[in-house]
PyMOL Python script that loads the backbone (N, CA, C, O; Angstrom):
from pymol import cmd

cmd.read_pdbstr("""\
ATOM      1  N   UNK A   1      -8.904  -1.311  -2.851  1.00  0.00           N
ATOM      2  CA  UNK A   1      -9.213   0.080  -2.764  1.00  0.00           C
ATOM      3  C   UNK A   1      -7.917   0.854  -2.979  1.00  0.00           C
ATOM      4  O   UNK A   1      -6.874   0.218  -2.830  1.00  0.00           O
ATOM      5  N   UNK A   2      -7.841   2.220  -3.329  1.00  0.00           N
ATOM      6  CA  UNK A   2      -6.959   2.855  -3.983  1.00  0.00           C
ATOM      7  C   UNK A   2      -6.693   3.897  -4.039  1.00  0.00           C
ATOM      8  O   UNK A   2      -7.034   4.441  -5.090  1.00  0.00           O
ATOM      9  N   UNK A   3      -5.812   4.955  -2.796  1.00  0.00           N
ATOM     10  CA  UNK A   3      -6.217   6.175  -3.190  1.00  0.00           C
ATOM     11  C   UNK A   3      -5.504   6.573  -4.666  1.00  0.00           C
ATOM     12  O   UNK A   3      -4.638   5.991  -5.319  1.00  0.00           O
ATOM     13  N   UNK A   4      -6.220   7.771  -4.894  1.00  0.00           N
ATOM     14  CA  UNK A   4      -6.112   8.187  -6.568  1.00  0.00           C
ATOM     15  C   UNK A   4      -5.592   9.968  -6.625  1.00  0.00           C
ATOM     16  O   UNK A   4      -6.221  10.973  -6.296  1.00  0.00           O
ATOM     17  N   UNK A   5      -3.969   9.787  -7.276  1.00  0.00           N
ATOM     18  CA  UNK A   5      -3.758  11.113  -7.106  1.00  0.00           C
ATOM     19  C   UNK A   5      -3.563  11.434  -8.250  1.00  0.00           C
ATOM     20  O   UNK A   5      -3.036  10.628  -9.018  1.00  0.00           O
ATOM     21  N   UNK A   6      -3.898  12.570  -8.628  1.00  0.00           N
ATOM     22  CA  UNK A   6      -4.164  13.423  -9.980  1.00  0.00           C
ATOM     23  C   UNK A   6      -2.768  14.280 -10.006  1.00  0.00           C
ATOM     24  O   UNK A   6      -2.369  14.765  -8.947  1.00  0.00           O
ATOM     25  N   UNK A   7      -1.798  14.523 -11.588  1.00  0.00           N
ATOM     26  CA  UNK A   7      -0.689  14.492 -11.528  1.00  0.00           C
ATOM     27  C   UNK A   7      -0.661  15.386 -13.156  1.00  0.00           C
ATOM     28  O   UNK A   7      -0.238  14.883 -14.197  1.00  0.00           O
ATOM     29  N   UNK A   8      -1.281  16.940 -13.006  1.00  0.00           N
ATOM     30  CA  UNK A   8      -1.065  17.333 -14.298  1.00  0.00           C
ATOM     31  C   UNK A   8      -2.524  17.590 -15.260  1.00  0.00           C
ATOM     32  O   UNK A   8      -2.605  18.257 -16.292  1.00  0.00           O
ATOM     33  N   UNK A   9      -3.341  17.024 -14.734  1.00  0.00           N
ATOM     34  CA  UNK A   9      -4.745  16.219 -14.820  1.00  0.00           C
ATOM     35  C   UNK A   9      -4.276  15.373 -16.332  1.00  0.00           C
ATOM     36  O   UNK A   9      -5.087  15.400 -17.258  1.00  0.00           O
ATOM     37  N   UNK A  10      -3.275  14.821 -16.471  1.00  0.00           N
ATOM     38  CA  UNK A  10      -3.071  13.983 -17.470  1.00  0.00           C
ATOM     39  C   UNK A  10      -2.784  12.515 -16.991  1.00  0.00           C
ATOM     40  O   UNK A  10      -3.201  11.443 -17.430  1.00  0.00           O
ATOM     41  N   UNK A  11      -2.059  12.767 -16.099  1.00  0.00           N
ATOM     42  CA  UNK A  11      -1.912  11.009 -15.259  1.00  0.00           C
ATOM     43  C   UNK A  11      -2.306  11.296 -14.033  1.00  0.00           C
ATOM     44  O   UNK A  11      -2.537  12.425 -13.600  1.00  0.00           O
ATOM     45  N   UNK A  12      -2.433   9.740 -13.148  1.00  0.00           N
ATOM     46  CA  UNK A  12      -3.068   9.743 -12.097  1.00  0.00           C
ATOM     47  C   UNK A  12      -2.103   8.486 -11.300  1.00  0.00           C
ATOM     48  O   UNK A  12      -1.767   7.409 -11.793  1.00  0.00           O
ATOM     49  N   UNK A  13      -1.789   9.012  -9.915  1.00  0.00           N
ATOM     50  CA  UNK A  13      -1.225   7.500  -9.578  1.00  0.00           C
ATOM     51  C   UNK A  13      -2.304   6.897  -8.227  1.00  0.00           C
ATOM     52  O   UNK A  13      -3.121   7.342  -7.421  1.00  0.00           O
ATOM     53  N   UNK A  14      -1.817   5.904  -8.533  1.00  0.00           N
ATOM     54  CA  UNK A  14      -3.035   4.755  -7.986  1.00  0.00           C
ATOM     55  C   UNK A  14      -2.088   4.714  -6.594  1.00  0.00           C
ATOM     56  O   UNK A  14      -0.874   4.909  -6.657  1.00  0.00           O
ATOM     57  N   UNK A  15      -2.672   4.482  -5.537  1.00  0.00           N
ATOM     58  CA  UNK A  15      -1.521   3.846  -4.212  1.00  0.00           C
ATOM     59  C   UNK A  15      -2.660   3.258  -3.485  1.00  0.00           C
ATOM     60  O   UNK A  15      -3.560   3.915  -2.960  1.00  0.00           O
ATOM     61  N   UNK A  16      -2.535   1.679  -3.495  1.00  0.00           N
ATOM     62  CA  UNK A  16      -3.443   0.841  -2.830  1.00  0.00           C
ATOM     63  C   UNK A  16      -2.858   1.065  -1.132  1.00  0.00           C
ATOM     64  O   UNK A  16      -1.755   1.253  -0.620  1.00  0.00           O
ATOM     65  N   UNK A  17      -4.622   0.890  -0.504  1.00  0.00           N
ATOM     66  CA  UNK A  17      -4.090   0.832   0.751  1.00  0.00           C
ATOM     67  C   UNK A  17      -3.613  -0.949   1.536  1.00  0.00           C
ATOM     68  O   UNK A  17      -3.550  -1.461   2.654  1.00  0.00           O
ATOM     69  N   UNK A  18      -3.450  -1.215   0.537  1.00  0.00           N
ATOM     70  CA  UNK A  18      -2.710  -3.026   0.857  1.00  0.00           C
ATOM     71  C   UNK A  18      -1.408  -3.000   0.638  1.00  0.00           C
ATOM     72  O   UNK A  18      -1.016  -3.196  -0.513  1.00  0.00           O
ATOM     73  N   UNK A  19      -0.389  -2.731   1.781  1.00  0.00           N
ATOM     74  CA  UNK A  19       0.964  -2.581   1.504  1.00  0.00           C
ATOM     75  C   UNK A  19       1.280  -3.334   0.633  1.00  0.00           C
ATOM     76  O   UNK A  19       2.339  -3.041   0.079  1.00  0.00           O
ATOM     77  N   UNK A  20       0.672  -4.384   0.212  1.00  0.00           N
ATOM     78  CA  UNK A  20       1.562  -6.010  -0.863  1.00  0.00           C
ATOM     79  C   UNK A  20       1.744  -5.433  -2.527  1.00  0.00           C
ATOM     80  O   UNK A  20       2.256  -6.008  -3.488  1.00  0.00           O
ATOM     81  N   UNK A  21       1.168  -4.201  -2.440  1.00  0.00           N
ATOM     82  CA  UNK A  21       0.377  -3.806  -4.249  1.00  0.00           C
ATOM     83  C   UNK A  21       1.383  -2.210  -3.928  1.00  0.00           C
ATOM     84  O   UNK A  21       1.281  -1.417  -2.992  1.00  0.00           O
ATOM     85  N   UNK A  22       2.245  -2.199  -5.029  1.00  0.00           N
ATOM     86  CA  UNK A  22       2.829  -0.788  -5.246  1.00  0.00           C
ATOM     87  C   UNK A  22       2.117  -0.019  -6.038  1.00  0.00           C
ATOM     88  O   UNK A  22       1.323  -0.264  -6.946  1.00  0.00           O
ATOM     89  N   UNK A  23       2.693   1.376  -5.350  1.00  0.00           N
ATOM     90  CA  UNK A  23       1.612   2.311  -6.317  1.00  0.00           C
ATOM     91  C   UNK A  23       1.916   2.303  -8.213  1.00  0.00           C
ATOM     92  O   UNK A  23       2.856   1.724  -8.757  1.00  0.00           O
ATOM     93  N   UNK A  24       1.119   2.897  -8.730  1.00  0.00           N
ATOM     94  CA  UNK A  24       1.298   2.894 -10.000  1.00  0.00           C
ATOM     95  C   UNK A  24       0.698   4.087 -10.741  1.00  0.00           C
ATOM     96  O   UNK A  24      -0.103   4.767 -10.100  1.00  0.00           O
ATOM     97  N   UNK A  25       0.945   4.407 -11.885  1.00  0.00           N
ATOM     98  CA  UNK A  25       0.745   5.455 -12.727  1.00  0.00           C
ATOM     99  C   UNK A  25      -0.058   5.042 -13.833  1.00  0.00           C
ATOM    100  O   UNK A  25       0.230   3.972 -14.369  1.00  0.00           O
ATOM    101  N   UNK A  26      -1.210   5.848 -14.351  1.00  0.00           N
ATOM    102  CA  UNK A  26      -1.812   5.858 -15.318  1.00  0.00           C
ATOM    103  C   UNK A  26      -2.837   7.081 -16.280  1.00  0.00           C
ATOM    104  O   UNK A  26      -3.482   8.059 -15.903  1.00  0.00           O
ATOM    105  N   UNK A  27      -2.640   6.554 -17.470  1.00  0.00           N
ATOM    106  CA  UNK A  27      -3.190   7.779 -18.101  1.00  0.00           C
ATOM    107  C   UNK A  27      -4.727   8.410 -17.510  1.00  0.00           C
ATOM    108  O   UNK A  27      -5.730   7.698 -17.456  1.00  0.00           O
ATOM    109  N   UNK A  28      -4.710   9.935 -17.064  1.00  0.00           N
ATOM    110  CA  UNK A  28      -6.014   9.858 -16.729  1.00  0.00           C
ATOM    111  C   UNK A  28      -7.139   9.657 -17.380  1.00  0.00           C
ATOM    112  O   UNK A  28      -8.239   9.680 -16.827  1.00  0.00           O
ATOM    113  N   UNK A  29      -6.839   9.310 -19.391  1.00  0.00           N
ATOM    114  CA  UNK A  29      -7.889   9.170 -19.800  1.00  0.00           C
ATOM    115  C   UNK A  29      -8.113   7.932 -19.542  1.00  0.00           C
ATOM    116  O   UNK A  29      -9.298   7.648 -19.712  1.00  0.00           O
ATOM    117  N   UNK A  30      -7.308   6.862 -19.117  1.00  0.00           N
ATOM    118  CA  UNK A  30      -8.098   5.287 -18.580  1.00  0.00           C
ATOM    119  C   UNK A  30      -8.844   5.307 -18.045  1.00  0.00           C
ATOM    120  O   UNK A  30      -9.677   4.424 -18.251  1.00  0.00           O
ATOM    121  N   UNK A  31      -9.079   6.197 -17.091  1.00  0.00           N
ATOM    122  CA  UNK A  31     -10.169   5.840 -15.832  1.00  0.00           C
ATOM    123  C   UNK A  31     -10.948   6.213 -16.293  1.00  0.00           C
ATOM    124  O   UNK A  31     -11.129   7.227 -16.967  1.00  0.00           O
ATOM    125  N   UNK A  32     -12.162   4.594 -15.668  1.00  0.00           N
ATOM    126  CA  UNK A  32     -13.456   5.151 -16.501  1.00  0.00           C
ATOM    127  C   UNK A  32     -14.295   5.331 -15.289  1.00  0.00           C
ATOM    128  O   UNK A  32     -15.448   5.645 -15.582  1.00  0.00           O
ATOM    129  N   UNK A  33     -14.003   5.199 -13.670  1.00  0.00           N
ATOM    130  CA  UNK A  33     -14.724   5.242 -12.649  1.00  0.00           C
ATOM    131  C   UNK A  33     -14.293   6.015 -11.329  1.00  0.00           C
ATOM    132  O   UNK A  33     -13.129   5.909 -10.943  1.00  0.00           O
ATOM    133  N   UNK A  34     -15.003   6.615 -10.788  1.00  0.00           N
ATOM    134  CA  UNK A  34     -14.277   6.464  -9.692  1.00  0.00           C
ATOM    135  C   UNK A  34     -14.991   6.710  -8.687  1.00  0.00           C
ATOM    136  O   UNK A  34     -16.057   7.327  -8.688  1.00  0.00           O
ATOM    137  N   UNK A  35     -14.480   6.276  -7.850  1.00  0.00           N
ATOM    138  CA  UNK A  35     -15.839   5.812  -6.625  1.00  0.00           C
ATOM    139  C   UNK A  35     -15.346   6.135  -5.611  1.00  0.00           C
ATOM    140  O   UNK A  35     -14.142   5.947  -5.437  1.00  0.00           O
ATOM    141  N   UNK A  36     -16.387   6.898  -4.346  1.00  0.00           N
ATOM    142  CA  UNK A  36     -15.904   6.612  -3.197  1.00  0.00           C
ATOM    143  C   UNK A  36     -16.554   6.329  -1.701  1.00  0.00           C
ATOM    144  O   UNK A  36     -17.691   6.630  -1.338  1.00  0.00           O
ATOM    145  N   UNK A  37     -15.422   5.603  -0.858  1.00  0.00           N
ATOM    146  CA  UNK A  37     -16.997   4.685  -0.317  1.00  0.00           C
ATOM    147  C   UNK A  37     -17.500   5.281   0.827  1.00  0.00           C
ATOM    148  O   UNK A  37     -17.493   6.482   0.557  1.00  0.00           O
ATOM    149  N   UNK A  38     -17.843   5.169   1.715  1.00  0.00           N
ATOM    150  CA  UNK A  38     -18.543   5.977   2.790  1.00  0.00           C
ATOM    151  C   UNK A  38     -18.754   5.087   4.076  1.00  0.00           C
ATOM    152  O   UNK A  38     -19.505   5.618   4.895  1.00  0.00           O
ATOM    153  N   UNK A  39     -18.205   3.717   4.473  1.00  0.00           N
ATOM    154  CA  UNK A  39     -17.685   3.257   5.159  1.00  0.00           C
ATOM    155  C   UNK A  39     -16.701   2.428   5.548  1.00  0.00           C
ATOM    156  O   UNK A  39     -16.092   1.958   4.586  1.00  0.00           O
ATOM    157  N   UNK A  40     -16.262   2.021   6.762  1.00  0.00           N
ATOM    158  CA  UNK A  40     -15.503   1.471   6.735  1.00  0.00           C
ATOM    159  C   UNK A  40     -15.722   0.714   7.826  1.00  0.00           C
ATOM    160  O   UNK A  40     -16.045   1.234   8.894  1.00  0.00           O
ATOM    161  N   UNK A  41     -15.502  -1.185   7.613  1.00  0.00           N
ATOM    162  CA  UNK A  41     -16.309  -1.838   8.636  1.00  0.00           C
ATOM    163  C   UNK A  41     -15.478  -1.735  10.115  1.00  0.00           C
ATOM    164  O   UNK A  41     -16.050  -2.218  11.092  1.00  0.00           O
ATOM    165  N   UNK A  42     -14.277  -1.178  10.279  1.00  0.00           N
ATOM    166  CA  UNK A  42     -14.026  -0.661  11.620  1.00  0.00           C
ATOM    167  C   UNK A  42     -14.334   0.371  12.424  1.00  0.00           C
ATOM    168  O   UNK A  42     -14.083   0.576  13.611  1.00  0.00           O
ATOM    169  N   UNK A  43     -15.177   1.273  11.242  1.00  0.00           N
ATOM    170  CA  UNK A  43     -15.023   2.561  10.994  1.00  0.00           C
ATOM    171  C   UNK A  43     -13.643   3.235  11.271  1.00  0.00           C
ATOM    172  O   UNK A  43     -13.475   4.283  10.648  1.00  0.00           O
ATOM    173  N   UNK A  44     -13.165   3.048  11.652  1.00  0.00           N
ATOM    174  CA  UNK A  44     -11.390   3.886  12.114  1.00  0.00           C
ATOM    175  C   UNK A  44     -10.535   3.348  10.739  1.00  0.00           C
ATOM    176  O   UNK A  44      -9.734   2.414  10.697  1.00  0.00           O
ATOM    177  N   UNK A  45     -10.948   4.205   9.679  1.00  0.00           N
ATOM    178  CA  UNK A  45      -9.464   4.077   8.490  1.00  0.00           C
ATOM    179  C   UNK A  45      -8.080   4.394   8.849  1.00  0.00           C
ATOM    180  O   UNK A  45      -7.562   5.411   9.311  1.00  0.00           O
ATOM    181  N   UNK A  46      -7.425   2.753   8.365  1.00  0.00           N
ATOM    182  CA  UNK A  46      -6.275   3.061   9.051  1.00  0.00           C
ATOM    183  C   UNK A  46      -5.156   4.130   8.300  1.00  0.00           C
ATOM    184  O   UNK A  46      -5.321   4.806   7.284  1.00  0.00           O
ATOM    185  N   UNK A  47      -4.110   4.033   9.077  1.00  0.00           N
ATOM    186  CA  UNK A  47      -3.124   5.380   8.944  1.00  0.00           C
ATOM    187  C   UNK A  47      -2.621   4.414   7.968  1.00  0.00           C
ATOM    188  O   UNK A  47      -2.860   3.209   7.894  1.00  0.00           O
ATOM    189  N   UNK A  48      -1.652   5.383   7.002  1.00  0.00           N
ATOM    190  CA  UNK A  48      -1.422   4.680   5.751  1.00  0.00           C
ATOM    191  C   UNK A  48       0.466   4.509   6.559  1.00  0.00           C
ATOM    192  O   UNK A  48       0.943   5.320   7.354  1.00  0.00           O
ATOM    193  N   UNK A  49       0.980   3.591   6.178  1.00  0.00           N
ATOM    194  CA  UNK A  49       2.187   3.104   6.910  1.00  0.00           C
ATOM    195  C   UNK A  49       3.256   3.925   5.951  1.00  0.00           C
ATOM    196  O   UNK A  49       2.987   3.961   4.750  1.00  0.00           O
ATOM    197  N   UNK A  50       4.387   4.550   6.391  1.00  0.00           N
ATOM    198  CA  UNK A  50       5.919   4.879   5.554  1.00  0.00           C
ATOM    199  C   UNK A  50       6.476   3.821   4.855  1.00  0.00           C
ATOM    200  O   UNK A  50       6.342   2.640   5.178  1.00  0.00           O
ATOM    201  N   UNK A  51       7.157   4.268   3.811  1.00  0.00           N
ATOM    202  CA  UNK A  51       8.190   3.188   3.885  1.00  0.00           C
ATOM    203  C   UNK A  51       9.265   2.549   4.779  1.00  0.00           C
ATOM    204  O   UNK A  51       9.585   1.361   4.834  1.00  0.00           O
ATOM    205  N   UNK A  52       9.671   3.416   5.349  1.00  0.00           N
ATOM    206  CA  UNK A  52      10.779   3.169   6.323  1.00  0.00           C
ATOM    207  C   UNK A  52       9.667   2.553   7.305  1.00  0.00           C
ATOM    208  O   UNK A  52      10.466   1.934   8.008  1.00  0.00           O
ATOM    209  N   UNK A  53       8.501   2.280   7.839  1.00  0.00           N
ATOM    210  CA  UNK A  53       7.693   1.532   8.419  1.00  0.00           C
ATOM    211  C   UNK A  53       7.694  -0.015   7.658  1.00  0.00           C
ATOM    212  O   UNK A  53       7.805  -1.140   8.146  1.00  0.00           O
ATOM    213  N   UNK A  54       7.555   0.356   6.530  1.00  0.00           N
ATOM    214  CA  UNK A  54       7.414  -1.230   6.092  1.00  0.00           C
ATOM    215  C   UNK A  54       8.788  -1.448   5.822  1.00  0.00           C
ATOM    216  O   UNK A  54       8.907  -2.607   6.220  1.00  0.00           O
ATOM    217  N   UNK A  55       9.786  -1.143   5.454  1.00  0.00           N
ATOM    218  CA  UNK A  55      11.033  -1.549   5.609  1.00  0.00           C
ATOM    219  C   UNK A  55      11.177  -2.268   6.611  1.00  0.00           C
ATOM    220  O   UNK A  55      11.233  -3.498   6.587  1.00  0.00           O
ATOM    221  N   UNK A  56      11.268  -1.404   7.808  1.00  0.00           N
ATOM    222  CA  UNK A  56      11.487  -1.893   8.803  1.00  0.00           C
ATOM    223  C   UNK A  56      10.420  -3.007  10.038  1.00  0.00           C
ATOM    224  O   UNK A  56      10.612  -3.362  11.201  1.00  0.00           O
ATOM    225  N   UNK A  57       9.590  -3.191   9.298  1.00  0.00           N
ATOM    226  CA  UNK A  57       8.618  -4.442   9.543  1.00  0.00           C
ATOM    227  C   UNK A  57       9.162  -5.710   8.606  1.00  0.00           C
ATOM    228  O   UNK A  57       9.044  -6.867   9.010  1.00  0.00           O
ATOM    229  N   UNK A  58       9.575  -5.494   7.730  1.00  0.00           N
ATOM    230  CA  UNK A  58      10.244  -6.588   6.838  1.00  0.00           C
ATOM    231  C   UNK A  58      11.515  -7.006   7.533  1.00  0.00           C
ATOM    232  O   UNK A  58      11.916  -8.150   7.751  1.00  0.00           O
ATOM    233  N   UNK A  59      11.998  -5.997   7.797  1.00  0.00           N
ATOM    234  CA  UNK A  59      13.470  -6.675   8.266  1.00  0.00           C
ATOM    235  C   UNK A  59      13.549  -7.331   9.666  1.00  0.00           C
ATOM    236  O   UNK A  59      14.356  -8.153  10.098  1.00  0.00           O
ATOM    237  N   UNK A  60      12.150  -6.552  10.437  1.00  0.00           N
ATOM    238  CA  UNK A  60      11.945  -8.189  11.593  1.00  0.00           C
ATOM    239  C   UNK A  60      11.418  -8.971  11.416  1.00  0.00           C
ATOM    240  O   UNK A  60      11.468  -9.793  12.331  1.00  0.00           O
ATOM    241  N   UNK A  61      10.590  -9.340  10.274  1.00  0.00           N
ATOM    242  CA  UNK A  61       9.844 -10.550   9.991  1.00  0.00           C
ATOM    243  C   UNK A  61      11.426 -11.184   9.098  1.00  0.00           C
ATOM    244  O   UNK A  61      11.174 -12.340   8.758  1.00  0.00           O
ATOM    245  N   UNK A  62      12.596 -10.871   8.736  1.00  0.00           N
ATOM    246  CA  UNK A  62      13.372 -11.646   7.918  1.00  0.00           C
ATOM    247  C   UNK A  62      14.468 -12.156   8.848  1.00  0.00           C
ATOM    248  O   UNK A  62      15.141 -13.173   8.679  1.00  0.00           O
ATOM    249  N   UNK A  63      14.546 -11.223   9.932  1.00  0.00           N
ATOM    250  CA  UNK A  63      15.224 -11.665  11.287  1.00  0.00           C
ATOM    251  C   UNK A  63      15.113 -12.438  12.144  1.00  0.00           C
ATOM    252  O   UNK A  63      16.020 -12.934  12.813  1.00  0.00           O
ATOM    253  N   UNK A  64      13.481 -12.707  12.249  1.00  0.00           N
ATOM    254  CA  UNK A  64      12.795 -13.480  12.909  1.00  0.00           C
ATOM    255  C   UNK A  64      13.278 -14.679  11.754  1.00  0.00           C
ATOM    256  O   UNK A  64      14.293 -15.332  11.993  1.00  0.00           O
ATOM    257  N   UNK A  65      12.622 -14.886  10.703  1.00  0.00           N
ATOM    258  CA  UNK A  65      12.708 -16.261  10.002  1.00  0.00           C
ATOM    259  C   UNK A  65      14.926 -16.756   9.978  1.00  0.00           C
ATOM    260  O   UNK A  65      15.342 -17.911   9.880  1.00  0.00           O
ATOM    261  N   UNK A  66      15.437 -16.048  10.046  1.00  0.00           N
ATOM    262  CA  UNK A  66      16.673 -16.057   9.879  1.00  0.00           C
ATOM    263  C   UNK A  66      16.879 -16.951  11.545  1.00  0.00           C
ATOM    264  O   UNK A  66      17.248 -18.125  11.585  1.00  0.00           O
ATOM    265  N   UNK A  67      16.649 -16.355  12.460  1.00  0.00           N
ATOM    266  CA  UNK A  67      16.927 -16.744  13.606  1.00  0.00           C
ATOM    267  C   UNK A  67      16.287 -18.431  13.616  1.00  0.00           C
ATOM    268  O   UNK A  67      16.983 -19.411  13.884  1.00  0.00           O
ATOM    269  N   UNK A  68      15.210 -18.466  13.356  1.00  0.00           N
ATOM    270  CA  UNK A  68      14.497 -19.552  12.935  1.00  0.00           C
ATOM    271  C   UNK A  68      15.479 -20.635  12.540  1.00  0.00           C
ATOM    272  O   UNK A  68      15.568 -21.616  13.279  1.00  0.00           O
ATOM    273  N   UNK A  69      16.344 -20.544  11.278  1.00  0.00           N
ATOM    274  CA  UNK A  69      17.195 -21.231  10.930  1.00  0.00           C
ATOM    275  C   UNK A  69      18.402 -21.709  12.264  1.00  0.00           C
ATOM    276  O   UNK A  69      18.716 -22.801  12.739  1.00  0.00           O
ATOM    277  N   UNK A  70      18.680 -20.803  12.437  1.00  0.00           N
ATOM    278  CA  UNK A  70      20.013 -20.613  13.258  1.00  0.00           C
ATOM    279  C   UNK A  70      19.452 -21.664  14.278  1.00  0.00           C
ATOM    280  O   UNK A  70      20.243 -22.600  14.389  1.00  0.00           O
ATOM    281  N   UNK A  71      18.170 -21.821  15.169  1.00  0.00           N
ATOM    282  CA  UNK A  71      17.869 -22.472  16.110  1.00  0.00           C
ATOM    283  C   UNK A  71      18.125 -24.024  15.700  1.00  0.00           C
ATOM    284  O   UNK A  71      18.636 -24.978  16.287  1.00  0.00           O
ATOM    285  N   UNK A  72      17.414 -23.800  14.161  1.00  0.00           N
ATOM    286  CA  UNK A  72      17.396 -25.535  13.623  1.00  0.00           C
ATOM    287  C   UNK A  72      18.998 -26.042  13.418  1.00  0.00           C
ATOM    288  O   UNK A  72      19.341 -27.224  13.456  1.00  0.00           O
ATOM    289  N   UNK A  73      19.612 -25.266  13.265  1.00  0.00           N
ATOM    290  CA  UNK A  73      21.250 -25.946  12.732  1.00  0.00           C
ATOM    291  C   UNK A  73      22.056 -25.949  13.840  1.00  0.00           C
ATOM    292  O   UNK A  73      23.214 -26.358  13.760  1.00  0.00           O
TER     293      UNK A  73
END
""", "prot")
cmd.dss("prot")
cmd.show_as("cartoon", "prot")
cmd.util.cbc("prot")
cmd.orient("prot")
């Protein structure tokens, strides 16, 4: 899923709500759909995270695996 922002009405950028997928840009004449859905199986859509949020979730998951090492050696 994807929110979809309109940019000129000539391009459009895409920003998935799956932190793993960066946003992206495209011509708005590509799109041939667009849909939108009307639930959500938690119902509570989540808050869309910062970067400096996922930055800084990365750098304790790399701290954590780092320390990891340090225990084994």
């Amino acid at each position: 899923m994807k929110k979809t922002f309109f940019k000129v009405k000539t391009f459009a950028t895409l920003l998935s709500l799956n932190r793993e997928f960066q946003p992206y840009t495209v011509p708005a004449a590509d799109i041939l759909e667009i849909w939108q859905f009307c639930s959500y199986e938690t119902k509570q859509f989540p808050e869309p995270v910062s970067d400096l949020q996922y930055i800084g979730e990365n750098v304790k998951e790399i701290l954590s695996e780092l320390g990891k090492f340090k225990k084994k050696a």
